[in-house]
N, C-alpha and C positions, 0 to 999 in steps of 0.2 A: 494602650492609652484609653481605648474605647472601653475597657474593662475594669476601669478605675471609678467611671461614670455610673458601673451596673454593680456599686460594692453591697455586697450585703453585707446587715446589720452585725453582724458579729465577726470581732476581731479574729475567730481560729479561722471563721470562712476566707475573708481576707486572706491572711497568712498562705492558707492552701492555694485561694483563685493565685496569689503575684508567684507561689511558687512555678505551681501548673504552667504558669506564663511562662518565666523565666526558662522551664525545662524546653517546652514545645520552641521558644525563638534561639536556644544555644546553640543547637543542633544543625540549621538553616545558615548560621552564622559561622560556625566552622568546617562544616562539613558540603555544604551546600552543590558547592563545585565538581568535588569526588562526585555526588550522587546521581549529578547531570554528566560526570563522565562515562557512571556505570551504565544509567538508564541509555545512552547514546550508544553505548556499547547492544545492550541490547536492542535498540531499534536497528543496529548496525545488522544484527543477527537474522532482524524479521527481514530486513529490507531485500540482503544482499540474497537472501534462498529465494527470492521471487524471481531473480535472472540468474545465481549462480549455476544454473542445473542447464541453463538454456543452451552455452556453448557446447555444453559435454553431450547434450541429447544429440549427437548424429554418432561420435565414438558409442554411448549406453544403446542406439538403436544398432548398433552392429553385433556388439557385445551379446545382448538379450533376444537378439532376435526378433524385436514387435513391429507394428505394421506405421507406416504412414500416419496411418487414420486413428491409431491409441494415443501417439506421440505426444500431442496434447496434454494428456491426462496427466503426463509427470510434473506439468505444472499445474494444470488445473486442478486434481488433485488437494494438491498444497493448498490455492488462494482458492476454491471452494469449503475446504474444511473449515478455514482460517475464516475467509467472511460471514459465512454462515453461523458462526460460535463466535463470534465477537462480540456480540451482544449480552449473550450469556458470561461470558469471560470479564466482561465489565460489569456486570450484574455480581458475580461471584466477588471480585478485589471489593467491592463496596458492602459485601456483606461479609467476608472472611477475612480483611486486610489489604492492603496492596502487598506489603514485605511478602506473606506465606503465598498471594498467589502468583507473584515474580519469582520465587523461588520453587513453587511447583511446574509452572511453566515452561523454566529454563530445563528441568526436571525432564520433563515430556521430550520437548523439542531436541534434545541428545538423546534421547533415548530411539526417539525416530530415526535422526542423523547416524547413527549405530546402526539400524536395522537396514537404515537403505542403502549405506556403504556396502554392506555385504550382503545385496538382494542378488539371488541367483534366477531371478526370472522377471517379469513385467509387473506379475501381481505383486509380487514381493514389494519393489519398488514403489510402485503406483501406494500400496498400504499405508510405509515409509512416510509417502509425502503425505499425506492423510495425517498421520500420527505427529507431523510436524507440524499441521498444520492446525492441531489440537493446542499444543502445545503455543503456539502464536496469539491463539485464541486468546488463552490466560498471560501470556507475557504483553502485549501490545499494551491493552487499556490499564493495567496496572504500570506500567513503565510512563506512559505517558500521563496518568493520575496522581504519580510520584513525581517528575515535574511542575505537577499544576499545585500540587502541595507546597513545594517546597521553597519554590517561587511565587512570592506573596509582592513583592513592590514592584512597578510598573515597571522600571529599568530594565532593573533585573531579570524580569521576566520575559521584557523584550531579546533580550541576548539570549538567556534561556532557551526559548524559541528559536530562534536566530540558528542556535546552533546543533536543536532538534529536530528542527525542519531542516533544514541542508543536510543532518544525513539521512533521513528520508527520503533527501531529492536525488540524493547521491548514492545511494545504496544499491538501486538496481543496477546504474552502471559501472560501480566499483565488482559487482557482484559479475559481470559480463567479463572485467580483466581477472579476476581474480579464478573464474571459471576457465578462464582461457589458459592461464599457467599453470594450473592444479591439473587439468585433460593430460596438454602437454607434457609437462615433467614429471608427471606421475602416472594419476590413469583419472579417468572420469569419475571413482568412487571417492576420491578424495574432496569433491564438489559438496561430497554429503559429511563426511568425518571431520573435515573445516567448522561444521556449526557445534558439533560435539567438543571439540575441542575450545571455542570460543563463548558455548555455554557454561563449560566449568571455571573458566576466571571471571565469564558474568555473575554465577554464584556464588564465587569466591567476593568477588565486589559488592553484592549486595550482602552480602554477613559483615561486612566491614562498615558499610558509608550509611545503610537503610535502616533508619530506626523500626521493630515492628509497633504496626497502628492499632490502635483498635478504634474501629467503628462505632460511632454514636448509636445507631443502630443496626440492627440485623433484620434486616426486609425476608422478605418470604421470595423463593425462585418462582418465578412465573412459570412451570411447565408447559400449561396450555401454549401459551406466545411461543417458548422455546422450541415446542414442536412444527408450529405453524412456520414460522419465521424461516428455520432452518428447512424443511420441507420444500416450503415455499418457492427459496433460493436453488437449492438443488435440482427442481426440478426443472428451474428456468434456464441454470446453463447445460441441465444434462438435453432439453432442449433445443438449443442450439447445437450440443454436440451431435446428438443424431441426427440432424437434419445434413449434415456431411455424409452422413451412411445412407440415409434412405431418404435422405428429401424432404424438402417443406411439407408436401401431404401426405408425407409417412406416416402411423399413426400414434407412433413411439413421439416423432416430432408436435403435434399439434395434440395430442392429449399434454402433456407432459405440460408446452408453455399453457396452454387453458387451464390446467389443476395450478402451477404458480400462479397464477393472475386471481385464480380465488384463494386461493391462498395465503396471500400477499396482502389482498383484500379484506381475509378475514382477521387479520395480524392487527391490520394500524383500526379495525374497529373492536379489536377486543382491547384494544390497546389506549382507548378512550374511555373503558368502564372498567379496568381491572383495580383491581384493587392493590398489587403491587406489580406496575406494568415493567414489563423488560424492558421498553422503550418507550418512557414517558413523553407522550406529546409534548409538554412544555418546552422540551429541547428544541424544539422548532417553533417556536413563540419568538426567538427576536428574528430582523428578518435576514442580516448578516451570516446569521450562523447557518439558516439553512440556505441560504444561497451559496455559502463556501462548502455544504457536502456536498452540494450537488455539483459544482465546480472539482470537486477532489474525483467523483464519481466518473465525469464523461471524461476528465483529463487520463484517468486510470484507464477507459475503455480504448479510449485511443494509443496510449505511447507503449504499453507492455506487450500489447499487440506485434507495435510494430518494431519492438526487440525482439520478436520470436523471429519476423519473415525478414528483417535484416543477417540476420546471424544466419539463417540455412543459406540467403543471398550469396552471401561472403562466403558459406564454406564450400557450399555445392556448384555454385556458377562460377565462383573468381577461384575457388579452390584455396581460400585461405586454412593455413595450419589454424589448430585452437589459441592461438599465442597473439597470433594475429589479429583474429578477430578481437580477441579482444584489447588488445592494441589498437587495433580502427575505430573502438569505443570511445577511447580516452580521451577525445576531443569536446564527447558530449558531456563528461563532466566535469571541465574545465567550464563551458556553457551552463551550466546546471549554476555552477558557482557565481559564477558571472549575474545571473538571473538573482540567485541570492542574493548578492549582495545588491542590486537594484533594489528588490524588493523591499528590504527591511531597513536599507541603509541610505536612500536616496528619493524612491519614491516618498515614504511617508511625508518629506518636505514639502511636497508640492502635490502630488497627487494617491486618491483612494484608490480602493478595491476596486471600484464602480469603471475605473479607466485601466487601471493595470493590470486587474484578471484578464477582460478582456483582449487587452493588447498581446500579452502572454500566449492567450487561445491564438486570437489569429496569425502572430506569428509561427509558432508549431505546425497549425495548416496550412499554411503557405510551403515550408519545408516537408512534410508530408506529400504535397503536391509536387513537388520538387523529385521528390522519389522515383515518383510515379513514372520517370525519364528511366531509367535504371536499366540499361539493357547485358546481356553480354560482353560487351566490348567496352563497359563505362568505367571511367577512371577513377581511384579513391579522393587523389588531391581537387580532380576538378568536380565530379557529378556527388560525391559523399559526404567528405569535408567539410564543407563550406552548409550541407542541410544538419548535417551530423549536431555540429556547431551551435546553430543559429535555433534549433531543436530543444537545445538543451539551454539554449537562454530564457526561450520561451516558458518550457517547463518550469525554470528555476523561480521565473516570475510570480510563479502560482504557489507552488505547495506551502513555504514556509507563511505566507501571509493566510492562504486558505484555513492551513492546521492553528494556526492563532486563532484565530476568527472565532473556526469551529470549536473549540474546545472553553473558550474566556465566558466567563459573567457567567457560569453554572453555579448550582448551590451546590457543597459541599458532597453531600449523600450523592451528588449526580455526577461525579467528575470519573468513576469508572467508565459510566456509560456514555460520556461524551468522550471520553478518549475513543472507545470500543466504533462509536459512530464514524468519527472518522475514519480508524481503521477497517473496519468495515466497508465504505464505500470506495475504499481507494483496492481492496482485496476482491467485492464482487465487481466491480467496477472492469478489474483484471479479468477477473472470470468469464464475465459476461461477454467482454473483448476477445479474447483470446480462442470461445468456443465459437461466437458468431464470424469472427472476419476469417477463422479457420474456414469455415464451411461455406462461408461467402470466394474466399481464395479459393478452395479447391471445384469450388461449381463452375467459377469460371473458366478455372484448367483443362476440369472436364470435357465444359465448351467448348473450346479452343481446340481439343485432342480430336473431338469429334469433325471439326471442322476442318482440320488441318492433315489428318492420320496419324502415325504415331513412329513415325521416321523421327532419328533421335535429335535433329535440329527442331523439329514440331516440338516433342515432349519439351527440350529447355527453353522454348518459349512458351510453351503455355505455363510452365514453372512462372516466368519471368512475367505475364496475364495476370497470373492469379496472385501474387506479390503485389502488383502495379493497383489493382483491383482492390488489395487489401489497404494500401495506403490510403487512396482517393476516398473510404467511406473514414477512415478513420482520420481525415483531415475534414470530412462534412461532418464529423464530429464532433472535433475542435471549434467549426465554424459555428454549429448550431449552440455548444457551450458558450461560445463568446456574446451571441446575442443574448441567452439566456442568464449570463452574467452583466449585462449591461442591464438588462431589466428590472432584475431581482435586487442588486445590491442597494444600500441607499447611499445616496449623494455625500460627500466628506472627507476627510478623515477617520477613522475612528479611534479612538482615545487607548483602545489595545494596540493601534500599530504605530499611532502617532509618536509613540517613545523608542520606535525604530528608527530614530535618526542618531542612535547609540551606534556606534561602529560595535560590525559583527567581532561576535567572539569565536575564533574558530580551535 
């Protein structure tokens, strides 16, 4: 309609502007649905390899051989590569198309999946999750910028959402059952040939439903940022990682976080003068959207966390099978769901972001805290259950409103890089979690060994220390996000969530 008001003077221009129209809105109109089925398909893909791998690392640690103190890395690995190239990955679909870099991505990330199914050693592996998490990189922000395309009326876009954000929400804990029965009934490689397998009908989906785009324009890669950025991040959770080997005043540990910090530094002020920046300040100009990444940021540092030290909980101290465990999962995303549908289908009625992020955080931490009881002889129905739960409502409250938030009201040219953003902090977010509460867990164990001896009742409690240990910062986490989202958010409604009183589409 808007384009009727802007006719230029001659009848061919006309002609081409209402064809141009016509083509771009046929597409959205029949197709629309498939492309949100594909794209979810692949967010299913990035989601579910951030915990799929978790149940099967005690069988892959027996398997390969590696220590304690590597174990880690099979995920970190992964959501290091992946949030560190997010940036760039949404930088790329905005300058090569989203269709070719959803389709190179899906590319990568099987190809990883391939190599790590049949890694005969630790490095091999470790690689693998690397090479997938390349692959992530380039699939996330093009998959979530294909959504934000194709989804133009507010409704519409609300359900959209609705139903992109819940697998998001739900992805790492489908990814914990789905681990749990691939270990079991087969063997722990098949944690990684699952995403190979579920990459080739993603590609197959998007040759079908993804019209290819071409770009208004083709911006220039920001190498300098790319370097910085990436650098930056790596060094921050390889950081943390060694601080588990050698200690806070290691010198691996406090060189490493001091070069990220200027590094990091150097990024958001080159990134104020570049001339085509990787990560345009203006993104963070309304005040919503950067209040929802940093909300996506500390909720990631917190809960992926505490899917690693739950699952070695359950297999090493209660001795659950892989099947199990992830069975003992399936409550939180039933929760997850739950949380969903508050979020986008109940709260908008009556209450904002400004109260419901919040509430979300603090619940989580309360359940976190809840953990922290967890001993040897604790029951699932009564001491797990009922946090498991209540965990995952919490969570559910957050992501899909968060990911709306953060990604709406961008211009065009920028909607790679605000998908990538989001992904992005929800991936270092993991990272940063994962390397610090590891090393915060094991210092404590440490302690505990030392204090106790190392009589094999001592070592499963100082396991059960350093667990207990790991939830309490990672619910002061939660705590400190919920203040910080009461703060930041502005008072309301806002007009992106307010047409979330559309019953989810699921």
């Amino acid at each position: 309609m808007d384009g009727h008001a802007e006719t230029a003077p001659t009848g061919a221009t006309v002609g081409k502007a209402a064809s141009s129209a016509a083509s771009t809105q046929s597409v959205p109109d029949r197709r629309r649905w498939w492309v949100l089925a594909v794209m979810s398909l692949a967010q299913l893909i990035i989601a579910l390899d951030v915990t799929v791998v978790n149940v099967a690392l005690p069988e892959a640690q027996r398997a390969l051989g590696f220590s304690d103190s590597s174990r880690q890395w099979a995920i970190t690995a992964y959501a290091l590569t992946f949030g560190s190239l997010l940036l760039i990955g949404g930088r790329i679909a905005d300058t090569l198309g989203r269709r070719r870099t959803l389709l190179v991505g899906l590319a990568v990330f099987g190809i990883g999946s391939a190599l790590g199914g049949a890694a005969g050693n630790f490095g091999v592996l470790a690689a693998a999750r690397a090479v997938q998490g390349v692959g992530g990189a380039l699939l996330a922000p093009a998959a979530l910028g294909t959504v934000q395309a194709t989804f133009t009326r507010a409704t519409e876009r609300a359900r959209a959402f609705s139903v992109f954000g819940t697998v998001a929400g739900l992805g790492a804990a489908v990814g914990l059952l789905v681990g749990g029965l691939l270990t079991e009934h087969l063997n722990w490689r098949w944690t990684m040939y699952v995403n190979l397998v579920l990459s080739v009908v993603a590609v197959a989906g998007t040759l079908l439903t993804v019209r290819p785009d071409r770009p208004a324009s083709r911006a220039r890669i920001d190498v300098l940022g790319t370097l910085m950025v990436t650098s930056g991040l790596f060094a921050l959770v390889f950081g943390f990682s060694r601080a588990e080997v050698v200690g806070w005043s290691g010198t691996a540990t406090w060189s490493s976080l001091s070069a990220s910090a200027v590094l990091l530094a150097a990024f958001i002020a080159w990134q104020a003068r570049a001339s085509a920046p990787l990560m345009p300040l203006r993104i963070f100009a309304d005040r919503n959207r950067a209040a929802s990444l940093l909300a996506l940021l500390l909720v990631n540092t917190g809960v992926f966390s505490a899917f690693l030290f739950l699952t070695y909980y359950l297999q090493v101290t209660l001795h659950y099978t892989p099947v199990q465990t992830g069975l003992a999962f399936l409550p939180l995303i039933g929760g997850t769901l739950a949380g969903s549908v508050l979020a986008l289908s109940v709260f908008p009625r009556f209450i904002g972001p400004r109260v419901s992020i919040p509430a979300g955080m603090l619940l989580a931490a309360g359940n976190l805290l809840w953990l922290t009881r967890l001993d040897a002889d604790s029951s699932y129905a009564q001491n797990i259950l009922p946090a498991l739960v209540l965990l995952g409502v919490g969570v559910g409250m957050i992501f899909p409103t968060a990911t709306n938030l953060g990604t709406s009201g961008v211009q065009e040219s920028d909607h790679g890089v605000a998908g990538a953003l989001v992904n992005t902090t929800q991936q270092v977010g993991g990272s940063i979690g994962i390397a610090l509460l590891s090393t915060l867990s094991a210092s404590a164990a440490g302690n505990y060994i030392a204090s106790h001896g190392t009589g094999a009742a001592a070592l499963q409690n100082a396991a059960l220390h350093g667990y207990s240990v790991a939830y309490a910062v990672a619910a002061g986490i939660f705590a400190g996000g919920a203040l910080l989202s009461a703060l930041l958010f502005r008072n309301g409604i806002p007009e992106e969530i307010r047409s979330g009183e559309a019953p989810v589409v699921l």
